[in-house]
PASEBA-1860 file (N, C-alpha, C; in nm, 3 decimals):
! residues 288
1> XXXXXXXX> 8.115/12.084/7.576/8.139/12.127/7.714/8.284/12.097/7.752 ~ 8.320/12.203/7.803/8.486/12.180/7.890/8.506/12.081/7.969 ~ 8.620/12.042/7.977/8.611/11.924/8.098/8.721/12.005/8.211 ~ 8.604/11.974/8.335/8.597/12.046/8.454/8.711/11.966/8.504 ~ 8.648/11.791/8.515/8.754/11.684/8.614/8.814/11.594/8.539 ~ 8.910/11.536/8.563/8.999/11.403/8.475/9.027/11.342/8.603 ~ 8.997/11.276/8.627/9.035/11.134/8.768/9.105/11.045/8.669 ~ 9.273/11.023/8.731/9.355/10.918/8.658/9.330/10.796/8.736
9> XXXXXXXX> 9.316/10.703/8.694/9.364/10.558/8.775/9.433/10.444/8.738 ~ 9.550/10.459/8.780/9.634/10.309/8.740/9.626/10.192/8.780 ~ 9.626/10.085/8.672/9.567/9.940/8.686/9.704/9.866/8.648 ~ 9.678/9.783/8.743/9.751/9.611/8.689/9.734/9.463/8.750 ~ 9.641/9.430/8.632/9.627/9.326/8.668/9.466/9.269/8.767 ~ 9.413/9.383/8.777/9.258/9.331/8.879/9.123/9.425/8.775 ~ 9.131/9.393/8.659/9.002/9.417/8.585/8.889/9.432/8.685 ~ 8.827/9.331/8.721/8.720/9.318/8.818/8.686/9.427/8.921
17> XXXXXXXX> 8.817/9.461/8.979/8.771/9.583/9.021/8.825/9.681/8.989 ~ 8.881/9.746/8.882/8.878/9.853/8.816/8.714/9.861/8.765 ~ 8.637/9.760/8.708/8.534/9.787/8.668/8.443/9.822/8.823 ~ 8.463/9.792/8.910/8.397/9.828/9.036/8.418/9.998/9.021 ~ 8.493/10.030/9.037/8.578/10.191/9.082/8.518/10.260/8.943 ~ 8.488/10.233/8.850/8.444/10.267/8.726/8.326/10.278/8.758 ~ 8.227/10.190/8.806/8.070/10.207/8.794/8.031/10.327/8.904 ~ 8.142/10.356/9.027/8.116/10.468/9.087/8.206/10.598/9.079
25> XXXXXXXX> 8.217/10.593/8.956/8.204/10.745/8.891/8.092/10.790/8.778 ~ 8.022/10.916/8.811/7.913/10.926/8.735/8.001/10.970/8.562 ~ 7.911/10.915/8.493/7.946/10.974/8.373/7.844/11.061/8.279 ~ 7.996/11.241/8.302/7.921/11.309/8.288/8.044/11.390/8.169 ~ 7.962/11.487/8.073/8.015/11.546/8.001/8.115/11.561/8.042 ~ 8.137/11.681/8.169/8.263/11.779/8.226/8.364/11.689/8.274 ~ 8.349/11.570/8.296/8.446/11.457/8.351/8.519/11.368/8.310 ~ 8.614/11.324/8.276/8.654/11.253/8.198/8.763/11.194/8.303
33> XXXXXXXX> 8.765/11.010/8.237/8.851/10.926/8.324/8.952/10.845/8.270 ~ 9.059/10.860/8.307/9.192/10.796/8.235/9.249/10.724/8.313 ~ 9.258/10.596/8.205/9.314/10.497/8.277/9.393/10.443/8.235 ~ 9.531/10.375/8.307/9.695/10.332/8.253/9.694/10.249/8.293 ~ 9.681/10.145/8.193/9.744/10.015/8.238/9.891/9.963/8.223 ~ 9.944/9.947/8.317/10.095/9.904/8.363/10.144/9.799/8.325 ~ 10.164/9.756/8.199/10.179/9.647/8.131/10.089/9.538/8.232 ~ 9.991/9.491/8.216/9.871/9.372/8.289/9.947/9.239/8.242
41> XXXXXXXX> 9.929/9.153/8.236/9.945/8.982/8.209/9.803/8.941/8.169 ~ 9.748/8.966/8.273/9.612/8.877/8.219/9.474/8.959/8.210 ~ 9.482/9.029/8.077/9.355/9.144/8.035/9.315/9.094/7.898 ~ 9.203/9.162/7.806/9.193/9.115/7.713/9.175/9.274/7.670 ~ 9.249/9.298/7.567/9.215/9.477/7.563/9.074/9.533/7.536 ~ 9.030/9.413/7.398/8.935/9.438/7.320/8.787/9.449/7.455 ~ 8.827/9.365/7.587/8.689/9.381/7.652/8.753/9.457/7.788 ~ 8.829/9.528/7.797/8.925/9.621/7.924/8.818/9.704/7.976
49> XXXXXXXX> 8.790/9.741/8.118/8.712/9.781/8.162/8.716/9.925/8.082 ~ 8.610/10.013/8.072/8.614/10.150/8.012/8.681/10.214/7.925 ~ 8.650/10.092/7.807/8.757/10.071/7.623/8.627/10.122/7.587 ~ 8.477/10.105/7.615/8.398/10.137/7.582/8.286/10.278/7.620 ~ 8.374/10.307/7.742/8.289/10.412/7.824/8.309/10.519/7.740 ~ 8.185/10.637/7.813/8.222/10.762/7.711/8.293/10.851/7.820 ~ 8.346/10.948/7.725/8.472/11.064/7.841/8.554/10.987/7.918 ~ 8.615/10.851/7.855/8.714/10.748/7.933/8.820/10.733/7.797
57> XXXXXXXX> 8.933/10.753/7.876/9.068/10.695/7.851/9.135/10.598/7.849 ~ 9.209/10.531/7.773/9.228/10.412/7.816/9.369/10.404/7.762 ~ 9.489/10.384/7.812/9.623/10.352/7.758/9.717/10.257/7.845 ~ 9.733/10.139/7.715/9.830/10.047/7.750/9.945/10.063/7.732 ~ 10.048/9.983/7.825/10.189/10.022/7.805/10.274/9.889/7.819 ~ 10.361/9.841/7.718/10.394/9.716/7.682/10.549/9.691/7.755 ~ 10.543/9.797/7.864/10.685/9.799/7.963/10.641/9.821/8.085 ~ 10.705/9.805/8.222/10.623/9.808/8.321/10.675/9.971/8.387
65> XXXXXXXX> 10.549/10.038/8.418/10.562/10.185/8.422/10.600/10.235/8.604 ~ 10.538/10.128/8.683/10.504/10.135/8.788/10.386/10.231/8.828 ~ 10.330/10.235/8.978/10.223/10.301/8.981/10.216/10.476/8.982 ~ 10.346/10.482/9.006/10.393/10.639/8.971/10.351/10.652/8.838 ~ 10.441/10.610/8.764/10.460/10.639/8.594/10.299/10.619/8.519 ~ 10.241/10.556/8.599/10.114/10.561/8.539/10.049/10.641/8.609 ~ 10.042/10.692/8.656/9.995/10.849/8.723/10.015/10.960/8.650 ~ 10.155/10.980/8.598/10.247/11.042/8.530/10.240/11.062/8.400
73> XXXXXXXX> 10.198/10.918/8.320/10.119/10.938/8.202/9.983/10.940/8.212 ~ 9.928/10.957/8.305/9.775/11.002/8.310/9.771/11.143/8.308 ~ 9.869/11.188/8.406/9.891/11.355/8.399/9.915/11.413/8.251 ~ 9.982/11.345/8.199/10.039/11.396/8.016/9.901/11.443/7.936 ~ 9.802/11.347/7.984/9.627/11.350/7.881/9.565/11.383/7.967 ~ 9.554/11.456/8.079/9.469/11.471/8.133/9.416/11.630/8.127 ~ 9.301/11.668/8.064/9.249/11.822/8.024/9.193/11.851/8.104 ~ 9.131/11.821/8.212/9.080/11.844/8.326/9.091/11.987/8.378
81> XXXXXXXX> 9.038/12.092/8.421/9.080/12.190/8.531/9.122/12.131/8.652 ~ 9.101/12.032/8.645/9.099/11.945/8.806/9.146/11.833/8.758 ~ 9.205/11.768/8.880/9.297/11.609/8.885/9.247/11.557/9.016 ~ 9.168/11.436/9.012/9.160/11.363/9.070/9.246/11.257/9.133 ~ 9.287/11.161/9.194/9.308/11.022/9.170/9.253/10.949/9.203 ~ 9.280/10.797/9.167/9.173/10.652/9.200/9.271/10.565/9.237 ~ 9.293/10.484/9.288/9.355/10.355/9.303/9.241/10.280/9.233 ~ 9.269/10.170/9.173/9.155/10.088/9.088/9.114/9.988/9.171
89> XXXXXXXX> 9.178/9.967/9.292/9.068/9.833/9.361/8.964/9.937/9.481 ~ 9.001/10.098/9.472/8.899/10.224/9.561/8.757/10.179/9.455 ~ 8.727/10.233/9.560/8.607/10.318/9.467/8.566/10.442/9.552 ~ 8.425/10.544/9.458/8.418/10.647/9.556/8.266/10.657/9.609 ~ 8.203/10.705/9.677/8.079/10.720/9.728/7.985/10.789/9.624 ~ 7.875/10.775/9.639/7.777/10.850/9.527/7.740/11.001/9.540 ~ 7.810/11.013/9.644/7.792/11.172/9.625/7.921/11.275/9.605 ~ 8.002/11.220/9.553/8.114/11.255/9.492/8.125/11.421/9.409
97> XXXXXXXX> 8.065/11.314/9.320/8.085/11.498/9.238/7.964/11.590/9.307 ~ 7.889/11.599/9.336/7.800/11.686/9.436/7.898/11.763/9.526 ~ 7.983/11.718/9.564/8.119/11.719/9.692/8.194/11.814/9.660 ~ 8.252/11.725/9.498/8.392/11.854/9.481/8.313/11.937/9.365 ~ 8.261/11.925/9.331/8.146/12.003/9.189/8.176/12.204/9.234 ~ 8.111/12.217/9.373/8.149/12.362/9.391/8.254/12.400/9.422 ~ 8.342/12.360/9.414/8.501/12.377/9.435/8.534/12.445/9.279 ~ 8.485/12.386/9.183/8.521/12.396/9.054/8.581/12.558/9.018
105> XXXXXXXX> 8.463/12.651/9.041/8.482/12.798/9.033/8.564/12.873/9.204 ~ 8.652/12.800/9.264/8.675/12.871/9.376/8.835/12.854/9.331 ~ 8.899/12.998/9.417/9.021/12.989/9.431/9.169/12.911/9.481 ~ 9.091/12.785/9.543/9.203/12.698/9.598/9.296/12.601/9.457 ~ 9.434/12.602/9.528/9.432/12.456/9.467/9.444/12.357/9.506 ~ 9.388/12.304/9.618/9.397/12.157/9.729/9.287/12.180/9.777 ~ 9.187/12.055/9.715/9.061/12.078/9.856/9.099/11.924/9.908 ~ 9.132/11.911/10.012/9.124/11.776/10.121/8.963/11.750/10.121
113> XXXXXXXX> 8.928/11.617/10.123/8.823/11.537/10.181/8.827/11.400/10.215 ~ 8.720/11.371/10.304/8.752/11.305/10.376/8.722/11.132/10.339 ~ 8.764/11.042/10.423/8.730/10.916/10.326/8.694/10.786/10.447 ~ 8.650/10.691/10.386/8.606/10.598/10.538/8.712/10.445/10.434 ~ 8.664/10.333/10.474/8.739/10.192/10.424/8.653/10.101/10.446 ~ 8.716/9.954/10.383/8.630/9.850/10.359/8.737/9.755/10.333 ~ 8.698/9.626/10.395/8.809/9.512/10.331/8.716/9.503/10.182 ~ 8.801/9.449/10.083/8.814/9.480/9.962/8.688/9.356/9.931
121> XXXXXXXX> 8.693/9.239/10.008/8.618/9.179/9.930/8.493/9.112/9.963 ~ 8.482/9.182/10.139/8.357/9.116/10.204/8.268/9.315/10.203 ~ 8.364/9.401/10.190/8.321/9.551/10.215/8.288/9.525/10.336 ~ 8.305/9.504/10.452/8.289/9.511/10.595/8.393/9.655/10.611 ~ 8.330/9.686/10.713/8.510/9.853/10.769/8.562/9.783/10.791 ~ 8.662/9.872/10.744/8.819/9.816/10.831/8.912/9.976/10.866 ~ 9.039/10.010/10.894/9.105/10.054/10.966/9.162/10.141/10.943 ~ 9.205/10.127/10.770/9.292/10.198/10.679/9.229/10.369/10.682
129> XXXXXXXX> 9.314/10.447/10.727/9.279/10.577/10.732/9.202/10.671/10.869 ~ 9.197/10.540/10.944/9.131/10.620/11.016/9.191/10.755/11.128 ~ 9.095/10.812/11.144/9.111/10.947/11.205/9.093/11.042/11.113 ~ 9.124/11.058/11.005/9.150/11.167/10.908/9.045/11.238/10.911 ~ 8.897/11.182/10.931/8.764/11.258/10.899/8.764/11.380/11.019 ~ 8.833/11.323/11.126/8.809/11.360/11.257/8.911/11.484/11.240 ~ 9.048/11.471/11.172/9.161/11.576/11.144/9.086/11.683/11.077 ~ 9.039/11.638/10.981/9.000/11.698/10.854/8.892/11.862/10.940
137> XXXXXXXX> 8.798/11.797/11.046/8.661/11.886/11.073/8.795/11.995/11.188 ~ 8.872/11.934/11.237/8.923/12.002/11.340/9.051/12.132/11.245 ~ 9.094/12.067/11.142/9.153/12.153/11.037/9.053/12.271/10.984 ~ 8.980/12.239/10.953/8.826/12.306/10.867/8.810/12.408/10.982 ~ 8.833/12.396/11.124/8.788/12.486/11.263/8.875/12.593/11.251 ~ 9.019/12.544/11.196/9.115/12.661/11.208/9.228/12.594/11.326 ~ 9.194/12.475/11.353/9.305/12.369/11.447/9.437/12.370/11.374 ~ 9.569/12.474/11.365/9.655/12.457/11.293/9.767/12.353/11.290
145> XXXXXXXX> 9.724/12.272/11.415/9.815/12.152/11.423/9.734/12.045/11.348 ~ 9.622/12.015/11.308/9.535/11.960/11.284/9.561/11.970/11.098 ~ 9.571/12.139/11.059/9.594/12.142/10.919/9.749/12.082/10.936 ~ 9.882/12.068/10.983/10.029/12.088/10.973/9.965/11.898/10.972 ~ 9.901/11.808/11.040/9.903/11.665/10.978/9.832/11.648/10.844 ~ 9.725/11.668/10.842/9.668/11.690/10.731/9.784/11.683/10.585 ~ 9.869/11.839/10.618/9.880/11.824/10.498/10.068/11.779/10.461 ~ 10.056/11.764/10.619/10.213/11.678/10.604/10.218/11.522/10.617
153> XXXXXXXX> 10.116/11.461/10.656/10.124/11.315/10.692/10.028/11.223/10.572 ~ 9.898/11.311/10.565/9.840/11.239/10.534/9.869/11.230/10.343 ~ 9.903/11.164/10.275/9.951/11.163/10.148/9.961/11.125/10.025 ~ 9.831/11.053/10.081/9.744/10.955/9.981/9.743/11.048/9.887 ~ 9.700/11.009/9.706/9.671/11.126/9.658/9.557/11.116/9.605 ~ 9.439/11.002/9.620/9.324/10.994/9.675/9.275/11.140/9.765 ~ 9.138/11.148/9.774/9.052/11.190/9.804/9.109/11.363/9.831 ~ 9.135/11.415/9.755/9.215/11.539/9.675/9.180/11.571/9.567
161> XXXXXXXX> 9.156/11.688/9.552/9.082/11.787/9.428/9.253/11.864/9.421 ~ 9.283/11.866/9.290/9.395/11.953/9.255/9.369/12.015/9.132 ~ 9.419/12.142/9.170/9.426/12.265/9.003/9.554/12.191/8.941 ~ 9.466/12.131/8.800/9.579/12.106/8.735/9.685/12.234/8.687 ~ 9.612/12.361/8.719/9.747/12.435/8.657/9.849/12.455/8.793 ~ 9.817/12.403/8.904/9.888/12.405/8.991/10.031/12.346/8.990 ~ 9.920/12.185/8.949/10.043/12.084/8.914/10.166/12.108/8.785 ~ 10.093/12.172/8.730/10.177/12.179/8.601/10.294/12.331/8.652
169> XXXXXXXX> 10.242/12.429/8.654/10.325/12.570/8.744/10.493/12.492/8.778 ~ 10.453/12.398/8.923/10.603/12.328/8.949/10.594/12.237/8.936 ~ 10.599/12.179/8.794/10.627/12.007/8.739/10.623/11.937/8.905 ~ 10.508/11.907/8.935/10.514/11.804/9.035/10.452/11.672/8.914 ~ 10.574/11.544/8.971/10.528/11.422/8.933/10.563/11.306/9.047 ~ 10.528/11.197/9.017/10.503/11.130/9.120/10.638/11.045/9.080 ~ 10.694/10.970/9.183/10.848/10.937/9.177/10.793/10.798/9.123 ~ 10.854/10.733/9.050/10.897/10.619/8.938/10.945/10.519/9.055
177> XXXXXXXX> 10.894/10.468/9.105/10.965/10.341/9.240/10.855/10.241/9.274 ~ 10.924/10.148/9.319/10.826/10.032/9.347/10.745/10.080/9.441 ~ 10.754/10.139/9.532/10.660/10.171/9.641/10.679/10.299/9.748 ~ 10.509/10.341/9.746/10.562/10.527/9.814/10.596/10.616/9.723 ~ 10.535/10.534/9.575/10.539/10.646/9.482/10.484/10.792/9.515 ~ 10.363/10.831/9.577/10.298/10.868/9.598/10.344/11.015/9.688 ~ 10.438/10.944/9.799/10.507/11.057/9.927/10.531/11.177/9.834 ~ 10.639/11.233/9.792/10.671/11.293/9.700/10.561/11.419/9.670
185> XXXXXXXX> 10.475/11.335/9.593/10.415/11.426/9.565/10.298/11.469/9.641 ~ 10.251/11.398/9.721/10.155/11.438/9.845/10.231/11.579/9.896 ~ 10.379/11.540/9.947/10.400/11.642/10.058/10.430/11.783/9.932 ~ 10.456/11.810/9.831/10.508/11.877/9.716/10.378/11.982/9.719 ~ 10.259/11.864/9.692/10.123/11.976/9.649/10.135/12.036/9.784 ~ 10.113/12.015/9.875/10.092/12.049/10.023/10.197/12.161/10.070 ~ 10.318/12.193/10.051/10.388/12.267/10.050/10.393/12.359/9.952 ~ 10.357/12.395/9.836/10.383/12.455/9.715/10.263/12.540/9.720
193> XXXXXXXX> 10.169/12.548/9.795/10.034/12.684/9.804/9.975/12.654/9.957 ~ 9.944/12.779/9.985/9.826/12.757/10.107/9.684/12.828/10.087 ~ 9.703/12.789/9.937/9.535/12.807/9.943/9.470/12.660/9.920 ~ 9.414/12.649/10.021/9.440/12.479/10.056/9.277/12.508/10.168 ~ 9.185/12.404/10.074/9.031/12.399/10.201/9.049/12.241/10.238 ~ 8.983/12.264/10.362/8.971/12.095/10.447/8.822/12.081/10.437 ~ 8.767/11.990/10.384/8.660/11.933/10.372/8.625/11.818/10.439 ~ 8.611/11.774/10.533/8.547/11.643/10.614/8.464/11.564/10.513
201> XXXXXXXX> 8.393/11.616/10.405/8.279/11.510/10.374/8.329/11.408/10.291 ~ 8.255/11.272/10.324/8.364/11.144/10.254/8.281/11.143/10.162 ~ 8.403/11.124/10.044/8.367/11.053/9.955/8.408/10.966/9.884 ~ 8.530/10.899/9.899/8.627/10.805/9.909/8.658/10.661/9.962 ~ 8.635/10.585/9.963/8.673/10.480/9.998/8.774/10.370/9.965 ~ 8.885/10.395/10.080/8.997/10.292/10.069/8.990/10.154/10.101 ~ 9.016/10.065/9.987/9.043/9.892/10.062/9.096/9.838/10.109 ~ 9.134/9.772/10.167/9.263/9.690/10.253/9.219/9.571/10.144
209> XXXXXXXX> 9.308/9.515/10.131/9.330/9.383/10.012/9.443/9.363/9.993 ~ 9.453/9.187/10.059/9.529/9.093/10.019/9.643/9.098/9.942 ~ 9.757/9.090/9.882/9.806/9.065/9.789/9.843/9.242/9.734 ~ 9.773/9.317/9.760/9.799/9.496/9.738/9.901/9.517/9.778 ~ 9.974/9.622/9.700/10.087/9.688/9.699/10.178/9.762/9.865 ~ 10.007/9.804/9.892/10.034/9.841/10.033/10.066/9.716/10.141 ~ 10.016/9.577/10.100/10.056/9.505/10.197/10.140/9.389/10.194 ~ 10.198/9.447/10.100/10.310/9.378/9.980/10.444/9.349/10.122
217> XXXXXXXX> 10.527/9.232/10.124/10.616/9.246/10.226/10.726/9.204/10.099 ~ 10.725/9.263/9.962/10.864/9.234/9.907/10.975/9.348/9.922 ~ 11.082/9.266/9.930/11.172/9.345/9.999/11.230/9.484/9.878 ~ 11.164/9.454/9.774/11.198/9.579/9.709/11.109/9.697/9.740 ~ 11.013/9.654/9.780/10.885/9.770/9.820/10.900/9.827/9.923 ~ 11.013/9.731/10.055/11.006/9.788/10.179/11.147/9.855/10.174 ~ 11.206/9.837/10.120/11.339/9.922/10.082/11.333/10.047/10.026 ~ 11.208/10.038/9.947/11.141/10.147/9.852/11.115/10.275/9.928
225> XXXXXXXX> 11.024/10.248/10.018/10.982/10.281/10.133/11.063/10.378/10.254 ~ 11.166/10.286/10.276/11.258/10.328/10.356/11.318/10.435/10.294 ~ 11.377/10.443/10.201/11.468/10.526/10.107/11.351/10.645/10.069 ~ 11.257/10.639/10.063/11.163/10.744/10.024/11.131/10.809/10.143 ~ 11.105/10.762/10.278/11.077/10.848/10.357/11.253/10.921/10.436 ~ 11.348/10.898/10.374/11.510/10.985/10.378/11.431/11.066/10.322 ~ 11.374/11.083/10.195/11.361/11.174/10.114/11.245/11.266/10.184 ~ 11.187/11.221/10.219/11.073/11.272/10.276/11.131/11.392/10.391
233> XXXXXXXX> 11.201/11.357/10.500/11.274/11.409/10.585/11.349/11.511/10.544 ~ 11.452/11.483/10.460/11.520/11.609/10.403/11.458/11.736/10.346 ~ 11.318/11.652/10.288/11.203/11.785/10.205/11.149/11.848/10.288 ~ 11.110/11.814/10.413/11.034/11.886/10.530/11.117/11.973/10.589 ~ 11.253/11.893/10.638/11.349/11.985/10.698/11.336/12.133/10.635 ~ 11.321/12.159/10.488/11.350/12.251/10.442/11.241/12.371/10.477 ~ 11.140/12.336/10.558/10.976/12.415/10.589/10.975/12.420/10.720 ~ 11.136/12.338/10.777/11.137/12.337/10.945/10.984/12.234/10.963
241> XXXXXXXX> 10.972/12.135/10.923/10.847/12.045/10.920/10.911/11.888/10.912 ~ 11.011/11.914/10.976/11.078/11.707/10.977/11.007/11.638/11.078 ~ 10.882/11.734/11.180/10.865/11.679/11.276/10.765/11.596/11.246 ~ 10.675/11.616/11.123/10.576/11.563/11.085/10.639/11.416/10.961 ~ 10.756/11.400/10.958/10.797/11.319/10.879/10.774/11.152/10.880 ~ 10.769/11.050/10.836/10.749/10.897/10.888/10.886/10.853/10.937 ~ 10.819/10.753/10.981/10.958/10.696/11.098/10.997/10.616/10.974 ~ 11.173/10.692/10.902/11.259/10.586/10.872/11.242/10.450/10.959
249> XXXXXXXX> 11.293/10.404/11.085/11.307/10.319/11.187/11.197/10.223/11.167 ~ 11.072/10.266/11.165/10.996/10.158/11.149/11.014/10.119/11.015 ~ 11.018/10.166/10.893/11.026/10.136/10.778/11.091/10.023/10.747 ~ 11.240/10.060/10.817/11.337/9.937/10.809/11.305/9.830/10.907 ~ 11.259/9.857/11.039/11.195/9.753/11.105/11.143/9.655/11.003 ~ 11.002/9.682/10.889/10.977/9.569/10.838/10.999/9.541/10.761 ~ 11.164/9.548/10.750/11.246/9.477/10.606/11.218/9.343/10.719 ~ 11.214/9.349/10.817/11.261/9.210/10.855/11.171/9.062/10.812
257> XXXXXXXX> 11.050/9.098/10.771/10.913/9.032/10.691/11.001/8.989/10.581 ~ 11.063/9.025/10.508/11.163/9.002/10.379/11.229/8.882/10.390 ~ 11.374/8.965/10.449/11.468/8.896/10.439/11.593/8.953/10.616 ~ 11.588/8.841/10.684/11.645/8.936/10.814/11.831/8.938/10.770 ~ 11.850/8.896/10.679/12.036/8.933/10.616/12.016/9.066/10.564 ~ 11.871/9.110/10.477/11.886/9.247/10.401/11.850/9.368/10.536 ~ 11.773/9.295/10.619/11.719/9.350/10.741/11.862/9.422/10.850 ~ 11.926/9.335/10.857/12.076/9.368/10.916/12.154/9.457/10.815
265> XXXXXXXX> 12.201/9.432/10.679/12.249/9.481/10.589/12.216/9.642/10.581 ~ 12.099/9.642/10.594/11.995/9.748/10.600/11.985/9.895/10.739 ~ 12.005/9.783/10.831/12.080/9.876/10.923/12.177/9.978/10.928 ~ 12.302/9.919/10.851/12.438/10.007/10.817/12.375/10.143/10.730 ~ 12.256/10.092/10.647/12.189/10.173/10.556/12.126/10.317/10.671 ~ 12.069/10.278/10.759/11.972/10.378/10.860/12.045/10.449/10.945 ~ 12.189/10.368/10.949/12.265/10.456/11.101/12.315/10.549/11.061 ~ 12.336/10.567/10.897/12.406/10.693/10.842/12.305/10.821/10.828
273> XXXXXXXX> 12.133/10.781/10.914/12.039/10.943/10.848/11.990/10.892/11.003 ~ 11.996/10.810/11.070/11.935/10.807/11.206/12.020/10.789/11.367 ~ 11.989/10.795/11.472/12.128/10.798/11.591/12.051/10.643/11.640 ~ 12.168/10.575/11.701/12.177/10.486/11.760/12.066/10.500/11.872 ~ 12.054/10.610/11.923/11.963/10.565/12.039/11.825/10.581/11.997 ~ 11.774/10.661/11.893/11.669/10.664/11.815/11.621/10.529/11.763 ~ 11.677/10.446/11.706/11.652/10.330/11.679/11.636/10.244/11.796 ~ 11.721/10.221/11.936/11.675/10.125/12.025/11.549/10.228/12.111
281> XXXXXXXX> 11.492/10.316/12.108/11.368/10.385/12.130/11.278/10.289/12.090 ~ 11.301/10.322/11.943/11.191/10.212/11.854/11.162/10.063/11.831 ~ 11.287/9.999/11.886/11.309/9.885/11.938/11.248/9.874/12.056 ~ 11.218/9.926/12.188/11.247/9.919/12.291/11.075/9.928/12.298 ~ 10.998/10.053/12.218/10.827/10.046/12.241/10.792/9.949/12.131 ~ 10.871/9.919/12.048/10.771/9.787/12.002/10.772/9.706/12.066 ~ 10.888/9.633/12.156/10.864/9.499/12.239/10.775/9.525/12.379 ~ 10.740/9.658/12.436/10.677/9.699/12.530/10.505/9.665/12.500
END
């Protein structure tokens, strides 16, 4: 049998729950799951979560790839008609492939769906994402401001069905950086076709956790960040769509969690893509 889906997911370093995110994907002929590990420290290969699964991938890399690059070499093996992604401390709901399964034979190449959250280690809700379900049904109506966030803001590359021959058509890859690997190519698929369905039904679930990349305050990640959403801005401009872009301003706002010398330093960095009074705006409603 062909393989319909390939869901990549890059790991480093949290076995435990990569094997979580593993037990909620069904394993089925048409599916197959690849997984990159980002040079780990503390794994044992011989017992690596899904070294043993069937229609699972598994490749180590003895240099550190970042979470792009392991996306990137997941894309290289991935035979899929379809591309998934996983973050390895996600997991997804059990009705998953039921979800994107009839998508398989339809003409799009972006189906959006929708996703709910959980702190990572009590699974209580938490915060991460919310609204999107609510975007998602009002997009699905034909709400065209509703599709213009959708598919400009929201950029996870989670809970997304993609034609891999889509991806491949305009070499979209995910940018090689400590953090916000991801922007890039969110807004890329999203711009590059509008045959594009909004699906509300979740099947996704994002974690908030400790110590995660997303809540990482090193100052290379928030620099990362900053410098990626310039990039971000300039790419929209080009669709007349900068309006939907992230606030440089806040970005650099939380260099100040870092280091407040790189935080100042950093400034000289923002006044050359942002205006002086734009920034004390953003100054001015955060202390409000």
């Amino acid at each position: 049998m062909s393989i319909k889906l390939s869901i990549i997911i890059p790991h480093k370093d949290i076995p435990d729950l990569l094997e979580r995110c593993l037990q909620s994907i069904p394993q089925r002929e048409d599916l197959e799951v690849i997984i990159v590990d980002d040079n780990s420290t503390s794994i044992q290969k011989e017992n690596f979560p899904g070294i043993q699964r069937g229609n699972t991938k598994v490749f180590f890399s003895d240099k550190s790839l970042t979470a792009g690059g392991a996306r990137n070499k997941g894309l290289e093996y991935a035979s899929g008609d379809w591309v998934m992604f996983a973050d390895s401390d996600d997991f997804y709901h059990g009705n998953m492939y039921e979800d994107v399964k009839p998508f398989f034979d339809k003409e799009y190449d972006l189906v959006f769906f929708g996703m709910d959250s959980v702190y990572s280690d009590t699974l209580s809700p938490a915060k991460r994402g919310d609204g999107v379900v609510e975007l998602l049904k009002s997009a699905s109506s034909g709400d065209e401001e509703a599709k213009c966030l959708i598919r400009y803001k929201f950029l996870y590359p989670s809970c997304k069905l993609i034609r891999k021959s889509f991806i491949d058509k305009f070499s979209i890859r995910f940018d090689e950086v400590p953090a916000s690997n991801d922007t890039m190519f969110g807004v890329k698929i999203a711009t590059k076709t509008d045959r594009i369905f909004y699906n509300s039904k979740i099947i996704y679930c994002l974690t908030h956790r400790t110590n995660s990349l997303v809540t990482s305050y090193k100052y290379e990640n928030l620099k990362s960040r900053l410098l990626v959403s310039f990039e971000l801005y300039d790419y929209l401009k080009q669709y007349n769509k900068e309006m939907y872009a992230q606030s440089s301003v806040a970005h650099w706002f939380q260099i100040r969690h870092a280091s407040y010398t790189k935080f100042i330093i950093d400034f000289f960095i923002l006044l050359k893509r942002v205006s002086i009074v734009d920034i004390f705006r953003y100054v001015i409603k955060r202390r409000k």
